[in-house]
C-alpha positions in Angstrom: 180.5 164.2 151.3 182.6 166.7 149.3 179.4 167.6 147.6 177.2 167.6 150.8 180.3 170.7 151.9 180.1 172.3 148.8 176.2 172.6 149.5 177.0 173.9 153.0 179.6 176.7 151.9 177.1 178.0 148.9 174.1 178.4 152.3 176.8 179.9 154.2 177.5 182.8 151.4 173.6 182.8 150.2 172.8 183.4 153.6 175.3 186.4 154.6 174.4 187.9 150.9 170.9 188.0 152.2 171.8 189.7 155.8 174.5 191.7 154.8 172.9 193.1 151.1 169.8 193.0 153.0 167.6 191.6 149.7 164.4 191.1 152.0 163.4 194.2 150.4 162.3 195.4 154.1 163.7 199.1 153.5 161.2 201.4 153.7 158.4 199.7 155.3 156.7 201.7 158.3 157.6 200.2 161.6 153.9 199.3 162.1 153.1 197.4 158.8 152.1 194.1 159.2 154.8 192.6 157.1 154.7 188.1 156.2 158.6 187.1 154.8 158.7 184.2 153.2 161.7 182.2 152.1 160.6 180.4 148.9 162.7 176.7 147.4 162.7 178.3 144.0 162.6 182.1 142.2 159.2 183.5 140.3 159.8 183.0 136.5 156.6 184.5 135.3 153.4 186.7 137.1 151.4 186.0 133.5 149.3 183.8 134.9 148.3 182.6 131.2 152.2 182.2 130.8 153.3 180.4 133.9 156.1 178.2 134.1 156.1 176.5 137.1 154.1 175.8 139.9 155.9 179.0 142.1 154.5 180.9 139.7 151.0 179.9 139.8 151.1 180.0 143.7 152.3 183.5 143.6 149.8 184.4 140.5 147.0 183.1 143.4 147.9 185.9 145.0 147.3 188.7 142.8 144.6 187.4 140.3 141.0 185.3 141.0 139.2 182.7 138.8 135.9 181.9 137.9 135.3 179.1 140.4 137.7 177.5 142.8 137.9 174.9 144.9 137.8 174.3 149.0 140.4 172.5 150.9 138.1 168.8 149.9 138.5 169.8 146.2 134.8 170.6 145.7 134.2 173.5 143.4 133.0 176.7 144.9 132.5 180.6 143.4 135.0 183.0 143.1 134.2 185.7 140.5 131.3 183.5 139.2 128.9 183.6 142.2 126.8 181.0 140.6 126.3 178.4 137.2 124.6 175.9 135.0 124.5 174.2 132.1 122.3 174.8 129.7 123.2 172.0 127.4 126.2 169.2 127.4 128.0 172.0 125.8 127.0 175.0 127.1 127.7 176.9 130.4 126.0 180.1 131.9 127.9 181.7 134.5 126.2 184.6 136.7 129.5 187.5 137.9 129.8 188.3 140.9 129.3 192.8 140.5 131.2 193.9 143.0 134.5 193.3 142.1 137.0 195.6 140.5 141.1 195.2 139.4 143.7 196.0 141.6 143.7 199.3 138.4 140.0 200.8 138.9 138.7 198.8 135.7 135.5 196.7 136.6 135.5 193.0 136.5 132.1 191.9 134.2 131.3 189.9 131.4 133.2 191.7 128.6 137.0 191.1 130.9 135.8 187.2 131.3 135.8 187.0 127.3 139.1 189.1 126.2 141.2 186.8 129.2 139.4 183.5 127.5 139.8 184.7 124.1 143.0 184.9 125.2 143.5 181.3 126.1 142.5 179.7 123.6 144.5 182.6 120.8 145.5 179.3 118.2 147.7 182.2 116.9 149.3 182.9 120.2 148.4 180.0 121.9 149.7 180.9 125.9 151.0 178.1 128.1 147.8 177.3 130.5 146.0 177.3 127.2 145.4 173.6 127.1 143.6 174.0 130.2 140.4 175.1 128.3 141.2 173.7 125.1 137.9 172.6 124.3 136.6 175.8 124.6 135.1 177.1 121.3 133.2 180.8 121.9 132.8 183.1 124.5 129.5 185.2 124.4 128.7 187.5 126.4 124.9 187.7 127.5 124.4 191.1 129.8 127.1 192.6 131.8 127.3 190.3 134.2 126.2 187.1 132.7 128.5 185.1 129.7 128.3 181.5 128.3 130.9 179.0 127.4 130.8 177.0 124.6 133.1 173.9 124.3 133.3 172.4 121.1 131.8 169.0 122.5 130.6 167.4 125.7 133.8 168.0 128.1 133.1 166.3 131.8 136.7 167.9 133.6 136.0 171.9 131.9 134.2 173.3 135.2 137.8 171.7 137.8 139.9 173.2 134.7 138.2 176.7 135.3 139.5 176.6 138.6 143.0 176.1 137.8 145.0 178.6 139.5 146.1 179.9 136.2 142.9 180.1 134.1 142.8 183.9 136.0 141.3 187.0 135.0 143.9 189.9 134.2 142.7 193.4 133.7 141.8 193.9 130.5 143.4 197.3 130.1 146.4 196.0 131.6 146.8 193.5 128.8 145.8 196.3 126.2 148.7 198.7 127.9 151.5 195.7 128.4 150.6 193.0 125.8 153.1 190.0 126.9 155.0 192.6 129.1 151.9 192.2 131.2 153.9 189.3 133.7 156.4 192.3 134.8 153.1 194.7 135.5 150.3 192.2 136.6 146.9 193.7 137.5 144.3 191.2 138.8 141.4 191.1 141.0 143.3 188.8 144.0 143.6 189.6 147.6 147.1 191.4 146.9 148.3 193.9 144.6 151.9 193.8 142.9 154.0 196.3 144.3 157.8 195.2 143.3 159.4 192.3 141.7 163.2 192.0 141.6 163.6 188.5 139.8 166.2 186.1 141.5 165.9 188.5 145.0 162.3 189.3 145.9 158.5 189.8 145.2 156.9 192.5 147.1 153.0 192.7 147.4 150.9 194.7 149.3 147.1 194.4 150.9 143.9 194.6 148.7 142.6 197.4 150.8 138.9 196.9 148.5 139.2 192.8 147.9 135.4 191.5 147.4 136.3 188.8 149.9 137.1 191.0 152.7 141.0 193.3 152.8 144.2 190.6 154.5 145.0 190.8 157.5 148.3 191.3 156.4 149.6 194.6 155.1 152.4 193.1 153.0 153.6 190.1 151.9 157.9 189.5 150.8 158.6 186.7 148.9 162.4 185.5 148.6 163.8 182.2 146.5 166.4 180.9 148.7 166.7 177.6 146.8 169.8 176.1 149.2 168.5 173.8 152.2 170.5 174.8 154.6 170.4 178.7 154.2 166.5 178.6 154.3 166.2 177.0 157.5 168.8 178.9 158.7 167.2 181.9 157.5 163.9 181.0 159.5 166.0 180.1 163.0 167.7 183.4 162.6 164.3 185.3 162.3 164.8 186.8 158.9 161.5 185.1 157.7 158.4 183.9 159.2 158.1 181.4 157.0 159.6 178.8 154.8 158.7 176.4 152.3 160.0 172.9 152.5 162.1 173.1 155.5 164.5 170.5 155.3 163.4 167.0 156.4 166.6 166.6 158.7 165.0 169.2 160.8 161.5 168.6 160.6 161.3 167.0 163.9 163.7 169.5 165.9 161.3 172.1 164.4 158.4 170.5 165.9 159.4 169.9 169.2 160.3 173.8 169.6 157.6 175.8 170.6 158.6 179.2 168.7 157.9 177.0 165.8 155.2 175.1 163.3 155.6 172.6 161.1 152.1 173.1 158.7 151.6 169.6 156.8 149.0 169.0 153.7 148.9 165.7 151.8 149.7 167.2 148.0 149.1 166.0 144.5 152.1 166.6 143.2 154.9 163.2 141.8 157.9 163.6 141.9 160.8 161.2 139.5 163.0 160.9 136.7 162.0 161.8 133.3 163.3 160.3 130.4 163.7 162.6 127.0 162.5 159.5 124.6 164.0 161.2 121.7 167.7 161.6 122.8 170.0 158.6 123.0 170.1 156.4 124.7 166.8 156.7 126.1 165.3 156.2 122.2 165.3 152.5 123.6 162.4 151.5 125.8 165.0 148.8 127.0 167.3 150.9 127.9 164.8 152.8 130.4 162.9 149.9 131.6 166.3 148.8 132.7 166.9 152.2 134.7 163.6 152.2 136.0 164.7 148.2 137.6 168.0 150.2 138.4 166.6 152.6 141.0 165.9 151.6 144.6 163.0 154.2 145.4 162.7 152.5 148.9 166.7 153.8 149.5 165.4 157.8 148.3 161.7 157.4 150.2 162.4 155.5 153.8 166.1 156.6 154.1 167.2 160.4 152.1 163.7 161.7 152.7 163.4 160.0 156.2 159.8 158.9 155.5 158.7 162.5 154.9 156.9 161.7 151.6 155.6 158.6 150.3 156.7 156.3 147.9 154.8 156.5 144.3 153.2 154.2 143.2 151.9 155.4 139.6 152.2 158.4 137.2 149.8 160.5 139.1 149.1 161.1 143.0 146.4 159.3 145.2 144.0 162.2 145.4 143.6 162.7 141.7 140.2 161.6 140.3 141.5 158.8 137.8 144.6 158.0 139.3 145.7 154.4 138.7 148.1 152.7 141.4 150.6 150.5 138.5 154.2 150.9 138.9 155.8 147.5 137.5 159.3 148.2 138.6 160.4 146.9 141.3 164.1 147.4 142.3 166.0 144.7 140.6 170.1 144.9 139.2 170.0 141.7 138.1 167.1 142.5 135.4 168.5 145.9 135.2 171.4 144.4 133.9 169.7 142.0 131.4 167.6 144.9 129.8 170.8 146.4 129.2 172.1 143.2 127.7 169.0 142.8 125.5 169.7 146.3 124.3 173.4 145.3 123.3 174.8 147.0 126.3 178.0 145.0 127.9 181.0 145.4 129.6 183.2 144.3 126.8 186.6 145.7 128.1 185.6 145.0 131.7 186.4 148.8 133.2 183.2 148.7 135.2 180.7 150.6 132.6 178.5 148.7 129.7 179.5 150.3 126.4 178.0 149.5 123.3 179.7 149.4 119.7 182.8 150.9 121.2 180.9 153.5 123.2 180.3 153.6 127.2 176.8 154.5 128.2 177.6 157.8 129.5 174.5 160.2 130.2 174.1 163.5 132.1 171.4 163.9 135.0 170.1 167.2 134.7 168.4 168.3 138.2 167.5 172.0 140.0 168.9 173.2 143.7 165.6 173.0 146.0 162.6 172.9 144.2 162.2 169.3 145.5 162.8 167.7 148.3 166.3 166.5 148.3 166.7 167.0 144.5 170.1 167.2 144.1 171.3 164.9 146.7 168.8 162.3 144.9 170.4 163.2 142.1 173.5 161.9 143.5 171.9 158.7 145.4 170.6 157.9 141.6 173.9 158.3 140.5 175.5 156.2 142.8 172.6 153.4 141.7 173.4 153.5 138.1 176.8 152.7 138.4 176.1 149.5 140.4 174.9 148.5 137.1 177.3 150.1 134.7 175.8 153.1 133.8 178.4 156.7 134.0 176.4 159.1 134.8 177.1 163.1 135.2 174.9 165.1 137.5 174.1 168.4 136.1 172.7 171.0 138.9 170.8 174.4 137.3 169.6 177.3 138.7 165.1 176.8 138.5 165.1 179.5 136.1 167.6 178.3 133.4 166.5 175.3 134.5 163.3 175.3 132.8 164.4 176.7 130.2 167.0 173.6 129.3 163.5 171.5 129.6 161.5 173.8 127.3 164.6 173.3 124.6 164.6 169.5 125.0 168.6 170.0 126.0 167.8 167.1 128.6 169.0 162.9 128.5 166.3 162.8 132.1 165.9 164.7 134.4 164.3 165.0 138.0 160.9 166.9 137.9 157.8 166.9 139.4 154.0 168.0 138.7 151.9 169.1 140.9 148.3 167.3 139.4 144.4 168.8 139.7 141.5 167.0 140.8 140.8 165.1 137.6 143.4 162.8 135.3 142.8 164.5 132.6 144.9 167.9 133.1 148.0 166.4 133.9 148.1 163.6 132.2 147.0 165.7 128.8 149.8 167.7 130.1 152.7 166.0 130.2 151.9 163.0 127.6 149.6 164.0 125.2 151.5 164.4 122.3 152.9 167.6 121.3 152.2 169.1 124.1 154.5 171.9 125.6 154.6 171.0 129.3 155.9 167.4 127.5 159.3 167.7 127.6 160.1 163.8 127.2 159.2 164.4 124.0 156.8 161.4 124.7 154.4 160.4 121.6 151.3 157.7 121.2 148.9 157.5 119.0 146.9 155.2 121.0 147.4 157.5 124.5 146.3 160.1 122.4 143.1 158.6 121.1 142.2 157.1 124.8 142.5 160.4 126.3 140.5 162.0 123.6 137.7 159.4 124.4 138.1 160.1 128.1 137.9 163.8 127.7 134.6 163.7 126.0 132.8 160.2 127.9 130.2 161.6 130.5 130.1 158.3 132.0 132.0 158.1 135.2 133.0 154.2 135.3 133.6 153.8 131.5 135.9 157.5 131.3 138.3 156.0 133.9 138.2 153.1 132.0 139.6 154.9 128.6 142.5 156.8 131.4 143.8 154.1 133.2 144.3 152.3 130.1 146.2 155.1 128.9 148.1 155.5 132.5 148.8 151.2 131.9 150.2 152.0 128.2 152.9 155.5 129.3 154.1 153.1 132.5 154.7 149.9 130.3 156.4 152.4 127.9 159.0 153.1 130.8 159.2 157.3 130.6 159.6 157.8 134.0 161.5 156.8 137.2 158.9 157.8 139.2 160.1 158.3 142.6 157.7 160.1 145.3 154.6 161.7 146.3 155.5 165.2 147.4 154.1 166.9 150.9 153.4 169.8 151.4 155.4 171.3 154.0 155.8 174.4 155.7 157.5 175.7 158.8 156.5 179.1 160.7 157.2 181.4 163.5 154.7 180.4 166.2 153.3 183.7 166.0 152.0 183.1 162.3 148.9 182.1 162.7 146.0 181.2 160.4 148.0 180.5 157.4 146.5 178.2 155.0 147.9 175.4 152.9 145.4 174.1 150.0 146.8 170.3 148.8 146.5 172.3 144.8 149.9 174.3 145.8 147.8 177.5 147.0 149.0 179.3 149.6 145.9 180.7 152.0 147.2 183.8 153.2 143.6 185.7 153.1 143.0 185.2 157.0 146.8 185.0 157.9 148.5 187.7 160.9 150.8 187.8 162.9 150.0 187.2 166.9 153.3 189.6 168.1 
């Protein structure tokens, strides 16, 4: 409860910081701009879209920068800046450019940018972040101005949904010349809007594509504010200081949708959400020892009652609407064998003072978790908490702001934590990402030879049936190896003023605001 207050007085202040500092960055708009605020769960870290650090970023990187294909709202791949493909061999793609498309700074979008922002990718020098997107990729050549071919180093089945990732983008080339990595503080893309200001912690300001090959927004200008606290975002949108919010609270999802000068906008997402388990810090060295959290926390408690049914309870490593996806979560809530894992793993309460110890030590670990960037994260944090004690384990709950936070994760500071990742339409990409090993979005440190091997296979099998054979193998192994808690598929949610209209949520964590205006 004390915490619950504490949570309450820290919306209060964000709240009259944001009204009284006005930080909606609203201050010299003209009174007849067309102007979308949205209050954001978490801050931008990056706008490199090659060097993106979380799935905010990416969202916000849709915004100003376009791929070669995408994808529609049934996760079928369609053109972007490639306005058609084929495949000339198992390892060799054609793909005709779209020729009327420039960047947001007057340099023309054609064959030679697609190579220098590939090139880029795949640097083994520099390697960026979204890099193991398009790993396989071995050359870019480029045929006539508007025509280039892939090469990937063998027969790779997922390479054409990896293309569309959000973050395999095309970035001006004489941007990246000018600003070399400072490029995510002056990004210059192709996208529907153009970067205009970024205050990092307060806002991102972008403005309209006035010459977007898709057709200009609606929208003159879009204001994008993290307001990470619960309470203060909601608040934020009842008060009329945004149009729009991400993840309003589920407490007031249903007095939301039963007022009329509001929406509640809904999208099943592919995005799990649990407790992750660093495998190389102690305790959590012990597959015991995790197995026996993973018996210790009652998931149904967090789904059905903290998140009042709002998501859905997980039921593997990966969401339902990934390609690959295997349903296997042999865990079911249970202190008893909780408590004899712990046992088996030379963990008792030898002095009797409520908390297992072993070799003169109590099992005392920290739970590391963000403010907002999941639903309920740090109040789950403290349910889990609450759990683990029931079977003598002392745990501390650490809260960080998102962009320290992932720093802490990139360092491998973490005992667990809570996270979440958002998936694409095939297994391979996030599971490659997250437990492959040596990986950099694998911040359980997680490492097996025989995952590795099976994912390999699967990566280059062009046989449907016997590829998801090799990845649910590999998806039976990582669960039976007990590195996550994992906890919840994640919705996603958004809540409007009823005079936003046409704004689009895609299940991949896009954010449709092409068609988007405001009916006032």
């Amino acid at each position: 409860m004390e915490m619950y207050r504490a949570l309450l007085r820290k919306a209060f202040i964000g709240l009259m910081a944001i009204l009284l500092l006005g930080l909606w960055g609203t201050v010299g708009f003209a009174q007849d701009e067309s102007v979308l605020k949205i209050g954001l769960s978490a801050p931008v870290t990056s706008l490199d879209p090659h060097n993106y650090r979380s799935g905010i970023d990416s969202m916000l990187c849709d915004q100003l920068f376009d791929t070669l294909v995408s994808r529609d709202l049934e996760m079928d791949t369609i053109p972007r800046l490639a306005k058609s493909w084929e495949k000339l061999s198992p390892t060799v793609w054609r793909f005709h450019l779209r020729q009327d498309v420039t960047f947001h700074d007057g340099t023309r979008f054609n064959a030679e940018a697609v190579k220098i922002n590939l090139e880029r990718l795949i640097d083994v020098d520099k390697p960026p972040r979204a890099g193991f997107y398009v790993a396989a990729l071995a050359a870019v050549e480029v045929v006539d101005e508007y025509t280039v071919d892939l090469i990937t180093k063998v027969p790779t089945p997922p390479f054409l949904y990896n293309l569309g990732m959000m973050v395999i983008a095309m970035i001006s080339p004489a941007a990246l010349e000018e600003y070399g990595d400072e490029v995510t503080l002056h990004p210059v893309g192709t996208g529907p809007f153009r970067f205009i200001e970024w205050v990092p912690g307060t806002r991102l300001v972008l403005a309209k594509n006035e010459a977007y090959f898709l057709g200009a927004p609606k929208l003159d200008k879009v204001v994008f504010n993290p307001i990470p606290e619960d309470v203060a975002r909601v608040m934020a949108l009842l008060s009329g200081d945004v149009d729009v919010i991400q993840f309003p609270p589920v407490e007031y999802i249903q007095t939301l949708t039963d007022n009329p000068k509001y929406e509640v906008l809904s999208e099943d997402g592919m995005r799990v959400v649990g407790i992750w388990f660093n495998v190389k810090r102690y305790p959590f060295t012990d597959i015991l020892v995790r197995k026996a959290l993973n018996h210790a926390v009652d998931k149904n408690v967090i789904v059905d009652e903290l998140l009042a049914g709002a998501a859905t309870k997980a039921s593997g490593v990966l969401p339902p609407g990934v390609w690959g996806a295997l349903s296997y979560d042999p865990y079911p809530y249970d202190p008893q064998k909780a408590t004899e894992f712990l046992r088996q793993a030379g963990w008792t309460d030898s002095d009797g003072d409520g908390i297992v110890d072993k070799d003169g030590e109590p099992f005392k670990v920290t739970l590391a978790t963000c403010m907002g960037k999941y639903y309920k994260d740090t109040e789950i944090a403290t349910v889990v908490q609450a759990q683990l004690r029931q079977i003598g384990v002392d745990v501390r709950v650490e809260v960080w702001e998102w962009g320290a936070y992932l720093s802490h994760l990139k360092a491998r500071e973490q005992q667990f934590h809570i996270q979440g990742w958002g998936a694409a339409p095939d297994v391979d990409v996030p599971l490659r990402a997250n437990f492959y090993s040596g990986q950099p979005w694998n911040v359980m440190d997680y490492s097996s030879p025989q995952v590795d091997a099976l994912m390999d296979k699967g990566l280059q099998t062009m046989n449907s049936e016997e590829r998801m054979g090799y990845y649910h193998e590999a998806q039976r192994i990582i669960v039976d190896d007990a590195v996550w808690i994992v906890l919840y598929n994640e919705p996603k949610l958004y809540a409007t003023q009823n005079y936003v209209k046409d704004l689009g949520i895609h299940p991949e964590d896009r954010l449709l605001l092409l068609n988007t205006y405001m009916g006032k």
